[in-house]
Backbone as a chain_set.jsonl record, in Angstrom:
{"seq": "XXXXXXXXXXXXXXXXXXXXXXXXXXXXXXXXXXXXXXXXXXXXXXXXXXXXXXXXXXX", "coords": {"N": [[0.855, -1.171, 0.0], [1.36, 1.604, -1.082], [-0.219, 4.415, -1.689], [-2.272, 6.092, 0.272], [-4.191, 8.155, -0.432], [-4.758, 9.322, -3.484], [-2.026, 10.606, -5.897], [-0.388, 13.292, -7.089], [1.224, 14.219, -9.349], [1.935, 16.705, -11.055], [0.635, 18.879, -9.654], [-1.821, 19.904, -10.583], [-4.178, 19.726, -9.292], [-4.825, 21.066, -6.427], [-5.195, 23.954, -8.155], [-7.202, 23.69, -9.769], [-9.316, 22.94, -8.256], [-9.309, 25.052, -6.203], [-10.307, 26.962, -8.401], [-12.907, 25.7, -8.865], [-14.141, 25.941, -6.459], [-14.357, 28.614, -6.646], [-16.471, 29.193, -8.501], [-18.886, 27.523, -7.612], [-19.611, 28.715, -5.282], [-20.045, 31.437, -6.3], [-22.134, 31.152, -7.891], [-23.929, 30.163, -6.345], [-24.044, 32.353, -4.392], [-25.058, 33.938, -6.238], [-27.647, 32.783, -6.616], [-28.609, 32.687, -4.287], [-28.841, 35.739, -3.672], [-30.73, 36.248, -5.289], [-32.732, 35.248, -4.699], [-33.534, 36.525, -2.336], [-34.003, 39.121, -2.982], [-35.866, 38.615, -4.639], [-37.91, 38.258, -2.177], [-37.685, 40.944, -1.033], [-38.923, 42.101, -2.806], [-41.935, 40.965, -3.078], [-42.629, 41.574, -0.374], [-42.786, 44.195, -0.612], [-44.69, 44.71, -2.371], [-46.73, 43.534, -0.923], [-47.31, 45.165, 1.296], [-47.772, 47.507, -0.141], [-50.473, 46.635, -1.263], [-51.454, 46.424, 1.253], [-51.819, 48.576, 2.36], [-53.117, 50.355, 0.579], [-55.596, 48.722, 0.477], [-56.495, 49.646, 2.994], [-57.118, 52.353, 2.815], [-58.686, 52.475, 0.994], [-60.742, 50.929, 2.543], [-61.129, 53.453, 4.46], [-62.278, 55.048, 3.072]], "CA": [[0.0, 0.0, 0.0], [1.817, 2.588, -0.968], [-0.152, 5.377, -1.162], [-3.51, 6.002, 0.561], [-4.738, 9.053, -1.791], [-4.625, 9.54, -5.402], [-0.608, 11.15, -6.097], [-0.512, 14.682, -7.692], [2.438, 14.573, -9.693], [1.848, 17.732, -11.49], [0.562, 19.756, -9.109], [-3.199, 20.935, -10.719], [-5.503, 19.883, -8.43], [-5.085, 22.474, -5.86], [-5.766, 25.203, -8.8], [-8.773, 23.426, -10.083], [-9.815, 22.751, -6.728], [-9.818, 26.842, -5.967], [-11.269, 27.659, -9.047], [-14.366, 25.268, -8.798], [-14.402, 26.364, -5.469], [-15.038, 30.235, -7.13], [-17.46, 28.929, -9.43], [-20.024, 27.003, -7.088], [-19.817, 29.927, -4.519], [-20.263, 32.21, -7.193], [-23.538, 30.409, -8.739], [-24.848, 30.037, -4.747], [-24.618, 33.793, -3.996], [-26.27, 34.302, -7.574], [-29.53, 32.163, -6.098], [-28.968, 33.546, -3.159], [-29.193, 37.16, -3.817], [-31.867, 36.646, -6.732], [-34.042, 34.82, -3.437], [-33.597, 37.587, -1.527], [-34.371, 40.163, -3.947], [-37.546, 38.351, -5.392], [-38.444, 38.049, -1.522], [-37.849, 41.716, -1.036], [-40.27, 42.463, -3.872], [-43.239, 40.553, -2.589], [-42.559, 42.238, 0.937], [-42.937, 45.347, -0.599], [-45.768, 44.866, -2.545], [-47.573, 43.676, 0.088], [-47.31, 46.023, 2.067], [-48.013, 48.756, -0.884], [-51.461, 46.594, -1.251], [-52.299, 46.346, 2.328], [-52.115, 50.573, 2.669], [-54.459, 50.615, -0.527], [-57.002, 47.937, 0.768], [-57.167, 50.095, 4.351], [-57.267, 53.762, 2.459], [-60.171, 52.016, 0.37], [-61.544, 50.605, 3.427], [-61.58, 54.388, 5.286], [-63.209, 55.822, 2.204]], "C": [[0.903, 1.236, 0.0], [1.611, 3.946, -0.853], [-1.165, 5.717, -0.834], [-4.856, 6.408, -0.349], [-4.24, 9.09, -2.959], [-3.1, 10.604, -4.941], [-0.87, 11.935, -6.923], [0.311, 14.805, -7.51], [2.65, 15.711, -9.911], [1.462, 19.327, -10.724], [-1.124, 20.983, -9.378], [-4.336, 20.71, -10.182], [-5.787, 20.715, -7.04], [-5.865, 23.719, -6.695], [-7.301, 24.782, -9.013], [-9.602, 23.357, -9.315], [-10.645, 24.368, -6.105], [-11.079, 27.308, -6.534], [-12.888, 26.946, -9.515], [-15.169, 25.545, -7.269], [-15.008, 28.25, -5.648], [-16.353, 30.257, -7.577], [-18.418, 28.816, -8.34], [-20.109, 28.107, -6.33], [-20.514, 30.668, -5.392], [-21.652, 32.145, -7.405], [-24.466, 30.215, -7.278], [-24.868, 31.004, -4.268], [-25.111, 34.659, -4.68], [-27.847, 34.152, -7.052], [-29.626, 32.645, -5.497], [-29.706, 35.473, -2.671], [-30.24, 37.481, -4.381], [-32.864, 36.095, -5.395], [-34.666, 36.183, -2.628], [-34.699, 38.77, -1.738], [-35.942, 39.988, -4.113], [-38.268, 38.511, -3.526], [-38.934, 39.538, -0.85], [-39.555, 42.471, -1.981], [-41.411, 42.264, -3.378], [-43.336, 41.319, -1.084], [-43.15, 43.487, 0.429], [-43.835, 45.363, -1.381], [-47.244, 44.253, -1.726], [-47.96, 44.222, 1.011], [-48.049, 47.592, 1.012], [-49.824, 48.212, -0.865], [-52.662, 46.619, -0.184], [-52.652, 47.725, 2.949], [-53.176, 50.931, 1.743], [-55.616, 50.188, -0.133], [-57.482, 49.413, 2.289], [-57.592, 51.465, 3.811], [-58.759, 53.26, 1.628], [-61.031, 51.701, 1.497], [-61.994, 52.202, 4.503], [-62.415, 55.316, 4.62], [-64.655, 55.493, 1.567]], "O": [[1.147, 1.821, 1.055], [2.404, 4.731, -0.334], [-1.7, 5.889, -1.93], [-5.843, 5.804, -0.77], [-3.072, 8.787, -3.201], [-3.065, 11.238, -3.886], [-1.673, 11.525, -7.761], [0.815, 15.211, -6.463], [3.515, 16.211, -9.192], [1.821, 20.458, -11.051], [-1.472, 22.05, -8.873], [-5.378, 21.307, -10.454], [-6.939, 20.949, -6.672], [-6.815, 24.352, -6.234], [-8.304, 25.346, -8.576], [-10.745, 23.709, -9.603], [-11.787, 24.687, -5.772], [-12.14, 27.725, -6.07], [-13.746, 27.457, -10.234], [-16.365, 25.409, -7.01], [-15.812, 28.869, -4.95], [-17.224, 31.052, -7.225], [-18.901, 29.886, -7.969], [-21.0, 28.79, -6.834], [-21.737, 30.58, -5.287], [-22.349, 33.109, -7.088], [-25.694, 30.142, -7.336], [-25.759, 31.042, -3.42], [-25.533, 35.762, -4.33], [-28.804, 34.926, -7.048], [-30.606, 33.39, -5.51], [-30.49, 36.024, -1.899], [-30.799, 38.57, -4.255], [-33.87, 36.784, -5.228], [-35.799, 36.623, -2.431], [-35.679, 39.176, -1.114], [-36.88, 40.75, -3.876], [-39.398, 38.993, -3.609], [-40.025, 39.663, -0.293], [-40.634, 43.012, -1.739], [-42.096, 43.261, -3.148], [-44.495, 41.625, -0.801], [-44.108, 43.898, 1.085], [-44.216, 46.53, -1.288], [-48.428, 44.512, -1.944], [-48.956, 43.847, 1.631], [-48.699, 48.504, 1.524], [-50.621, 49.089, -0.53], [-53.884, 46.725, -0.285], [-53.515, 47.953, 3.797], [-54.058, 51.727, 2.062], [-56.63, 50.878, -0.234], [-58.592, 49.932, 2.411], [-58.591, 51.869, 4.405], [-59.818, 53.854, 1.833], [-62.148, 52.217, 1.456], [-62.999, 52.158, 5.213], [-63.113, 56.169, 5.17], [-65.225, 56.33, 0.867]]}, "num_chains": 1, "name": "protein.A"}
């Protein structure tokens, strides 16, 4: 048994390692932000419709 893990003669699986490590982050604070955002939105139009329903309701 010589060697437990896979041997990285060359030396490119650290880099690739990083830069798929950029990527998936990247693409998960994409969803993340676009969640947010869309969740913002509905917050704030619910709130814009629930001041309309009560101004209709005092008139």
């Amino acid at each position: 048994m010589k060697y437990l893990y896979p041997h990285n003669e060359f030396g490119f699986l650290l880099p690739v390692a990083i830069v798929l490590l950029f990527i998936v982050s990247g693409i998960l604070l994409y969803f993340v932000t676009s969640y947010v955002s869309q969740v913002n939105i509905y917050e704030m139009l619910e709130s814009h419709y629930k001041s309309a329903t009560i101004n209709e309701m005092r008139n």
